[in-house]
N, C-alpha and C positions, 0 to 999 in steps of 0.2 A: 194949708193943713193937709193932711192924709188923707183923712178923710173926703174930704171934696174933690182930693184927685183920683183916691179910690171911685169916687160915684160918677167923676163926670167919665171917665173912661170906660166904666161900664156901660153908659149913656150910650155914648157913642159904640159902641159896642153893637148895641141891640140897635142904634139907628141905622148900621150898614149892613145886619144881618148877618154879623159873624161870632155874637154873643151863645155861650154853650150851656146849656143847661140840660146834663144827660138826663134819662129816663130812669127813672126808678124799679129796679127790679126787685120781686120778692124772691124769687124762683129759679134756677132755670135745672130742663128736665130735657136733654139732651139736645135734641134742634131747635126746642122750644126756648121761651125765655116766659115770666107768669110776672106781668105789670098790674096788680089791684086781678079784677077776674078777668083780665082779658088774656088768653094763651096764643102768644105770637110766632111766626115763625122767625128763627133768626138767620139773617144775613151779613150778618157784621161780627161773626164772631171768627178768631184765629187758629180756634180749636179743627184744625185743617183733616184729620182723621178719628175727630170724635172719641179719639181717647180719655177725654179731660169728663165723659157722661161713662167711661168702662169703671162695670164691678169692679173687674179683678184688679183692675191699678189701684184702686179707693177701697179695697180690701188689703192691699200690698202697704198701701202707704197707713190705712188703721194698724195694720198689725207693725209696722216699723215705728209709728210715733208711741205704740204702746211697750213694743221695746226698748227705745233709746231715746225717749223723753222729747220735749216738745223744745226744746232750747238748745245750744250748741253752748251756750255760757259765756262765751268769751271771742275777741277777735280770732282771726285764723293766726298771728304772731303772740299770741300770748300760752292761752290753754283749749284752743281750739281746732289744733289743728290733728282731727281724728282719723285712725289708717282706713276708718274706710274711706273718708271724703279722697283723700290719694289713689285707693284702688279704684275710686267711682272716674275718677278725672281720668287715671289710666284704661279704663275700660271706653271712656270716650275716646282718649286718644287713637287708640287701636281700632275701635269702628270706623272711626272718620280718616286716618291713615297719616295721622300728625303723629311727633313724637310724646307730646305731653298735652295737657290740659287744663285750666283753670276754672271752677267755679265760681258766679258771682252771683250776689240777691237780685240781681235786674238786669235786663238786655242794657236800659240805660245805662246801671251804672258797669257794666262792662266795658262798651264804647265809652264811657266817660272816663275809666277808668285805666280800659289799656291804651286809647291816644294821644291821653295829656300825659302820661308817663312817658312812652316810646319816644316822642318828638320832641325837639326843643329849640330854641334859637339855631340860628343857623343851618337848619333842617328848611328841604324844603315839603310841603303838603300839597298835592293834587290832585279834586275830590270832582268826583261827579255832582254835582249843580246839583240832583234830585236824592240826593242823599239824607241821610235819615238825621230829626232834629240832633237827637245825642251822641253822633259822631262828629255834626256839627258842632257841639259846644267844646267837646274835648279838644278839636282840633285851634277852637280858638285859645281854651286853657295853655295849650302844651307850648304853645311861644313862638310856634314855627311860621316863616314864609308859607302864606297859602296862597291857591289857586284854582277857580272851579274852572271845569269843562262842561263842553255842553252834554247835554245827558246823554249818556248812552254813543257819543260820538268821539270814533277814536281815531278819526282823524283831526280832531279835535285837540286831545289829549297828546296827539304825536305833537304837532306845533307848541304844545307849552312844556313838550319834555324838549325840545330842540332848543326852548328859547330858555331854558331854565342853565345856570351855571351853578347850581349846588351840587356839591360833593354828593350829602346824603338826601334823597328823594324816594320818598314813601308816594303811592297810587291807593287810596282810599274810595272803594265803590261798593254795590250791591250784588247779590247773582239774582235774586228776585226779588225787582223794586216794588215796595210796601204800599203805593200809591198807585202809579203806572202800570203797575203789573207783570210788567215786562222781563223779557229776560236781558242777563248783562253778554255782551260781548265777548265769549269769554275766547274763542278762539284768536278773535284782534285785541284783545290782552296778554293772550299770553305772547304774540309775537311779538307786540312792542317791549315787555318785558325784556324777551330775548336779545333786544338789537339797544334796549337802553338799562337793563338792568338796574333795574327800582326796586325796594319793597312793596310789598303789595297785600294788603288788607284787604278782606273779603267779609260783610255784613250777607250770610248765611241764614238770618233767622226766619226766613218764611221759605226757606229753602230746604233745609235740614230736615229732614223725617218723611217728608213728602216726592222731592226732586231726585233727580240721579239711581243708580242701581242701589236700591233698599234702602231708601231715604240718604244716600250719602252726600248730599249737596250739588253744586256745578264746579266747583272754584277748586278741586284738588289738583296739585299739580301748578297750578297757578299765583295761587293765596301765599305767604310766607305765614300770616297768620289769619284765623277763620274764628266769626262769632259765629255764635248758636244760641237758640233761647228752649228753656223747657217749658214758657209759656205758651208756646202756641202747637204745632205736632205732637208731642210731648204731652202734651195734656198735665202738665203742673208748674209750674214759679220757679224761677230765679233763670238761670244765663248759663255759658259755658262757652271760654276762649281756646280754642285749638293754636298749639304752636310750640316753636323750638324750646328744648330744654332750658339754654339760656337765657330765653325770654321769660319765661316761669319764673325763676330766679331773681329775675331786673325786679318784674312786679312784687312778688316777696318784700323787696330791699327798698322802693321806689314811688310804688302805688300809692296814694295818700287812700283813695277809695280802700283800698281794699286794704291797707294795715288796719286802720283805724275804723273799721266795719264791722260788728258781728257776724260770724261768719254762721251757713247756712247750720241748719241742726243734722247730726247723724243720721236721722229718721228721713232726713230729706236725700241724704246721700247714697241711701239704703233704696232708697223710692226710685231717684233715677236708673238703678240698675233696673229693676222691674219694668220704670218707662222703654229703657233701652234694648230688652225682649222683647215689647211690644212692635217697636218698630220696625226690628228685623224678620219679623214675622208679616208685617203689615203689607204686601204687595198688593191685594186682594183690596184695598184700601184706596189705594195707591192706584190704581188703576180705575177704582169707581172717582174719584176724584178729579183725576186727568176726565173720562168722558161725562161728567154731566157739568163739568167747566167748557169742554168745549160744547157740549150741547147747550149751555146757556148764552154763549157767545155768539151762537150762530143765530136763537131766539131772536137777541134785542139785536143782532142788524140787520136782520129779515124784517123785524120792526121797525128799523129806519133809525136807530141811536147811533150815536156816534160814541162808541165802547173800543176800549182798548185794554189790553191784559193777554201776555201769555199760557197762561196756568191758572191757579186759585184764585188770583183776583184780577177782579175784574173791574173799568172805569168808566161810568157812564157819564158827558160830558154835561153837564149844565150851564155853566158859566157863572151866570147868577148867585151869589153868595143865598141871599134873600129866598131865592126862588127851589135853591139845594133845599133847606131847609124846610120851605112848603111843603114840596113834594115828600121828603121824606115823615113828616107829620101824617101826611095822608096816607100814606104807604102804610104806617103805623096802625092808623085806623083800620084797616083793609086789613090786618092782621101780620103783615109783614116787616121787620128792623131791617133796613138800608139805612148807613150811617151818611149821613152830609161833610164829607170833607171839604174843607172852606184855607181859606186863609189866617195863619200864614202855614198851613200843613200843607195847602197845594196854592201855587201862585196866585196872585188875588185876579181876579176876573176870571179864572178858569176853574172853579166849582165843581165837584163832580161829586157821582152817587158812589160810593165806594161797596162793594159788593167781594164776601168773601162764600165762599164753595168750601163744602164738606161732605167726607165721608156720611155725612145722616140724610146729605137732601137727595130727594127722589125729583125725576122728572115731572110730576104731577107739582111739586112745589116753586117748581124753576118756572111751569106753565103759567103758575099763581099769579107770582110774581112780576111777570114779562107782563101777562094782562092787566093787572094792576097798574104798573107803568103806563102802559099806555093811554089806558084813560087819564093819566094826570098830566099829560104834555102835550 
């Protein structure tokens, strides 16, 4: 029955210590996060320039849901498809230096959206190994010959473009991987590109607003097409796909996600423009960011962890599914949110603290936190 396969898999769940059971928030009040009366600080949040705690956005986006209503009404193919959401998409495009743009309700269903459409039989797919779950699912949706590489190696990636005989071959990867930390290769992408001319997707979303000159990613020049999320830099909800005119089009015609989707409401479309000031204004940001990332980096392996990350995130290894989880309980106690990324989000055995940096943390909290650590290991 359901039921008993529902409960023994949770069983076993909690027997390996990879069972999830988030935290209950009442609150949160910019770095903070307010569980019952305890005020913690947070480390696991994606709000990477603290725009998602600014007045003036959450003043922008009041005064826009009070002018154009809380609802879009209808798909984006039926009666939903509003000039501003076009001028919002066109104003992305033009920042980011693509020809056009698509909005979607979720980073997911973006990836889920543009890679089960784009690909299809006969296509081939070659994805970096640490690639994010919902590019992964689309890629299996869309029908195509896949193949991972080993992460982040592109001499890797050259051997299965040599040994690949498809016509059509798309390169699906990150510029800033959401776990590792790390950045993507972008220089030894673009020259394979050159010598094997692929399409080439680019997963931007912890990239965009933060990375490159005035938050404009890594991947331009590179990408044929570019995600974006407005939940995380951006400081509010839903996605945004950069790319050719006639790609725009295909997914209009093609997308199952996004025909048959409500589409975002005008007051949201209205809002990202105000987001999209924010961040070209935001260097000042953008810079406190970069140094107390690397000032935290340098903390926990002066400590003796074994942490890996580029930029805003950061990876403290544990191994331990079980033991991720401990630690980050105690951490909790002690007043600080490190999330336990466990399996199947990062390979099983190799556990880690997953640690995000923001424009709000001060070095006196990165101190906290690093001593905090230490005592638990």
């Amino acid at each position: 029955m359901f039921a008993d396969r529902f409960k023994n898999r949770l069983t076993v769940q909690q027997q390996s210590g990879l069972f999830r059971s988030p935290i209950k928030i009442d609150q949160r009040d910019g770095k903070y996060i307010i569980s019952g009366k305890r005020r913690i600080i947070n480390f696991s949040s994606n709000d990477y320039l603290g725009l998602g705690a600014s007045i003036e956005l959450r003043e922008k986006a009041a005064d826009n849901f009070l002018k154009y209503g809380t609802t879009s009404g209808s798909s984006r193919l039926v009666s939903g498809n509003y000039s501003i959401i076009s001028a919002a998409e066109k104003a992305y495009a033009r920042y980011f230096g693509y020809d056009d743009a698509v909005f979607f309700p979720s980073g997911y269903q973006a990836n889920l959206g543009l890679i089960s459409t784009l690909f299809e039989k006969n296509d081939a797919i070659l994805f970096d190994k640490h690639l994010h779950a919902s590019s992964v699912k689309g890629i299996s949706l869309s029908g195509a010959d896949f193949f991972g590489y080993h992460h982040n190696r592109m001499s890797h990636l050259e051997k299965r473009l040599k040994n690949n005989a498809k016509a059509n071959t798309a390169v699906i990867t990150e510029s800033l991987f959401s776990m590792d930390g790390d950045f993507l290769d972008v220089a030894g992408l673009k020259a394979l590109k050159k010598k094997y001319d692929f399409f080439t997707v680019i997963d931007e979303a912890h990239a965009f607003g933060v990375l490159g000159d005035r938050g404009q990613g890594m991947g331009h020049g590179v990408a044929d097409v570019a995600i974006g999320t407005f939940g995380k830099a951006f400081g509010l909800f839903g996605a945004f796909v950069l790319l050719p005119e006639p790609v725009k089009a295909y997914l209009f015609n093609f997308s199952s996600p996004l025909i048959y989707s409500t589409t975002l409401p005008e007051a949201h479309a209205a809002t990202t423009l105000a987001a999209l000031a924010l961040i070209e204004k935001s260097d000042d940001k953008r810079n406190h960011v970069r140094q107390i990332s690397s000032y935290m980096k340098k903390e926990l392996e002066h400590a003796g962890f074994d942490v890996a990350g580029d930029a805003q995130i950061l990876s403290v290894l544990i191994g331990d599914a079980a033991m991720s989880s401990e630690i980050s309980a105690n951490l909790l106690d002690k007043g600080f949110f490190v999330f336990p990324a466990r399996y199947p989000t990062v390979p099983m055995g190799r556990a880690i603290l997953r640690i995000s940096l923001t424009a709000l943390h001060t070095e006196e909290d990165v101190n906290g936190v690093v001593q905090a650590l230490k005592e638990e290991v």
